[in-house]
N, C-alpha and C positions, 0 to 999 in steps of 0.2 A: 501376496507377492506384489513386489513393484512396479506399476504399471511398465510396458515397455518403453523404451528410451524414444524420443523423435526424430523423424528421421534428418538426419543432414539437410541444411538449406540449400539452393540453387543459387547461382551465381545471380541469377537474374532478381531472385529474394533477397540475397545481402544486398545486391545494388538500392533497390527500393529502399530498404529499412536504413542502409547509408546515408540515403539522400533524406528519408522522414528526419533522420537525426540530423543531420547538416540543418535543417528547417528548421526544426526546436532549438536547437543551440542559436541561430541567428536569432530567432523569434528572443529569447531568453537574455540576449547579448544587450537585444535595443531596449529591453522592456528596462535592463539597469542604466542603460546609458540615457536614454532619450524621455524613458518614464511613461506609464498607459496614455493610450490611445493619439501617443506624439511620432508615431511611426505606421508605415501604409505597407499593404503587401507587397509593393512594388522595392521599400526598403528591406522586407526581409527576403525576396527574391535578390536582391544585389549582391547581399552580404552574406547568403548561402551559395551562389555562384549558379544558380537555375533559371531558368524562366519565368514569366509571370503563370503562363499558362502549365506549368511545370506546378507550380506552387498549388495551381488548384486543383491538381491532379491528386494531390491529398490531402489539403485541406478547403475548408470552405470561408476561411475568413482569419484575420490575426489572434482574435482570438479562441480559435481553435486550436490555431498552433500553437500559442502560448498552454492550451488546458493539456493539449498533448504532454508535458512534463509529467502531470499528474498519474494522468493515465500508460507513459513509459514505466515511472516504478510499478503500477498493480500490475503491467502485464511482465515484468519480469518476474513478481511475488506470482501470480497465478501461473508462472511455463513451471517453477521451481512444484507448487500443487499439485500439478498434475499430474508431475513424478512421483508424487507419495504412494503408498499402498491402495490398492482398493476399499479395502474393508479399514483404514486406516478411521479414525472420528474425523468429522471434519473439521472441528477446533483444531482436533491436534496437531494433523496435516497444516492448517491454517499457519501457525503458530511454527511448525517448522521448516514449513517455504518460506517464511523469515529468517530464519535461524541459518538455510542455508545461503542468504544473500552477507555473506560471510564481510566483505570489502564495507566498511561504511559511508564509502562514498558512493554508495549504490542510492543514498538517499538525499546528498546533496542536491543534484537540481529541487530534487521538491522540497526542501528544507529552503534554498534560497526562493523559492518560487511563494512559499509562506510566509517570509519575512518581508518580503516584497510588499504582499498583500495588505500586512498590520500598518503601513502604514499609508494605506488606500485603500478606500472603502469600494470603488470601481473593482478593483483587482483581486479583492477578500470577495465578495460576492461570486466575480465569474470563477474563483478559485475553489467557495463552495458548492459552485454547480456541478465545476469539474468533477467533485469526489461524490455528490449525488450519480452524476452520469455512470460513475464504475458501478454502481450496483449491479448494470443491467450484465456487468461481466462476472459480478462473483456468483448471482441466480445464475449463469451458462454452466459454469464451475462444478456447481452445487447438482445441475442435472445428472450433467455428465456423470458424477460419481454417484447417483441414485442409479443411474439407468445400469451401470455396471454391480448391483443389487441385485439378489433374482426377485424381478418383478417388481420392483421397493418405489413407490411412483411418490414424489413428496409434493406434498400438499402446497399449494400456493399461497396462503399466508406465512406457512413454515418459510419458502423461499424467502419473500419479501421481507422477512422481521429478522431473518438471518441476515440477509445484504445489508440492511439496514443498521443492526448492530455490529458488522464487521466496519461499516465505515463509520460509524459513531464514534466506536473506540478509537479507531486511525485518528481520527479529527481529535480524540481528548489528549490523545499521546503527542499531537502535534502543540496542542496550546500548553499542554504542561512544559515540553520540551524549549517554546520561545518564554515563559514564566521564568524557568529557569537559567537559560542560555541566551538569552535575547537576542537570538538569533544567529550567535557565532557559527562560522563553517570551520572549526579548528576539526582533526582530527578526533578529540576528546568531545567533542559537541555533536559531531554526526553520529558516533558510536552511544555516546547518549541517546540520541533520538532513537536510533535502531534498537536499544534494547528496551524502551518504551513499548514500540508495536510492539514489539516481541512479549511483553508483559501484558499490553493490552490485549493478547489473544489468549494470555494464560486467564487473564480474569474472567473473560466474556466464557470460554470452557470449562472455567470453575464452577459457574454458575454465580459469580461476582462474590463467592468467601471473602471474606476478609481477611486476610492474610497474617493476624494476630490472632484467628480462632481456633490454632492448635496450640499455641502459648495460652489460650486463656484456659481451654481444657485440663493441658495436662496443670497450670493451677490450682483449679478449683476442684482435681478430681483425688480423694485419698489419696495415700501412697500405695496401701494395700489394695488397692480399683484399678486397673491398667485402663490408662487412658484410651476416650472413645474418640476417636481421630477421622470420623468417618466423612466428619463435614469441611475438614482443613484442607486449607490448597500447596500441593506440595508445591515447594520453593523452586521458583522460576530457575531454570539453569543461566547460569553464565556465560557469555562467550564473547 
């Protein structure tokens, strides 16, 4: 069954999470206008409309707030996770708390926030930090849905090498995506990007098939031998 729904926020919660976002966006605004480390807290306080002492009320420094983009998309892809099934795999669940972030401008700030980076090596670095730091949110994730197991307690190298490989992939679907796109924000380029993740989670749950290994099978196998399709990855859905 699906886990149950969350409850309604509080007034006093959208407020927060308005003003974090007012923060990111200013943060984001100066990082394209003014370029790394040519703007102070005190400029992303102005241009969010807060205080200084407002500003460190959630973050600890500019470039926090700038990683904060980062970690807005994973925490909208983990609220969508937690909605899955319990007993759901957790590739698949992985794989379809993407699938439901339906709009693909769910992934532009961090698609501009990557483009950004390629061409600063300051800003690629703390941008790789940023997607190291989620890990410690996808092991939360990963608990949570063991503990809802009877008894199912997982292993902590399991945790680590799963985190691990869920941003791995994130990061490959990111540089295929600017290889390709160099980085456009069109419409047709975010949705690119989005159905990358979305692929990169069928891969990492396939066990990384190669996705011409049921094409090769049913070649190589008789006609009168019904193909053994036990190791092919079924094709990614579309959306």
């Amino acid at each position: 069954m699906p886990a149950d729904p969350p409850s309604a926020p509080s007034r006093r919660e959208l407020n927060k999470a308005a003003t974090r976002q007012a923060i990111t966006d200013a943060a984001l605004a100066l990082l394209k206008s003014n370029g790394p480390g040519n703007f102070t807290v005190e400029d992303i306080a102005d241009a969010a409309g807060i205080s200084r002492r407002t500003f460190f009320n959630y973050f600890g420094s500019t470039e926090a707030a700038i990683a904060a983009v980062t970690f807005g998309f994973l925490d909208k892809a983990l609220q969508q996770f937690r909605l899955r099934p319990a007993g759901e795999p957790f590739m698949e669940s992985a794989r379809a708390a993407l699938v439901e972030l339906a709009d693909p401008m769910t992934v532009a700030p961090l698609a501009e926030l990557y483009s950004l980076g390629q061409a600063n090596p300051q800003l690629s670095r703390s941008e790789l930090e940023a997607w190291d730091h989620c890990t410690a949110q996808i092991i939360a994730a990963a608990r949570e849905r063991s503990s809802g197991g009877a008894g199912v307690e997982l292993d902590e190298l399991y945790l680590r090498a799963l985190a691990g490989s869920v941003i791995s992939c994130g990061k490959a679907a990111m540089d295929v995506w600017f290889a390709r796109c160099g980085g456009s924000l069109t419409p047709d380029s975010l949705s690119s990007l989005r159905q990358l993740l979305i692929d990169s989670m069928s891969l990492l749950g396939s066990g990384f098939a190669r996705p011409d290994t049921a094409a090769q099978a049913v070649t190589s196998t008789p006609a009168t031998t019904p193909a053994d399709t036990s190791t092919a990855t079924p094709s990614p859905d579309r959306h």
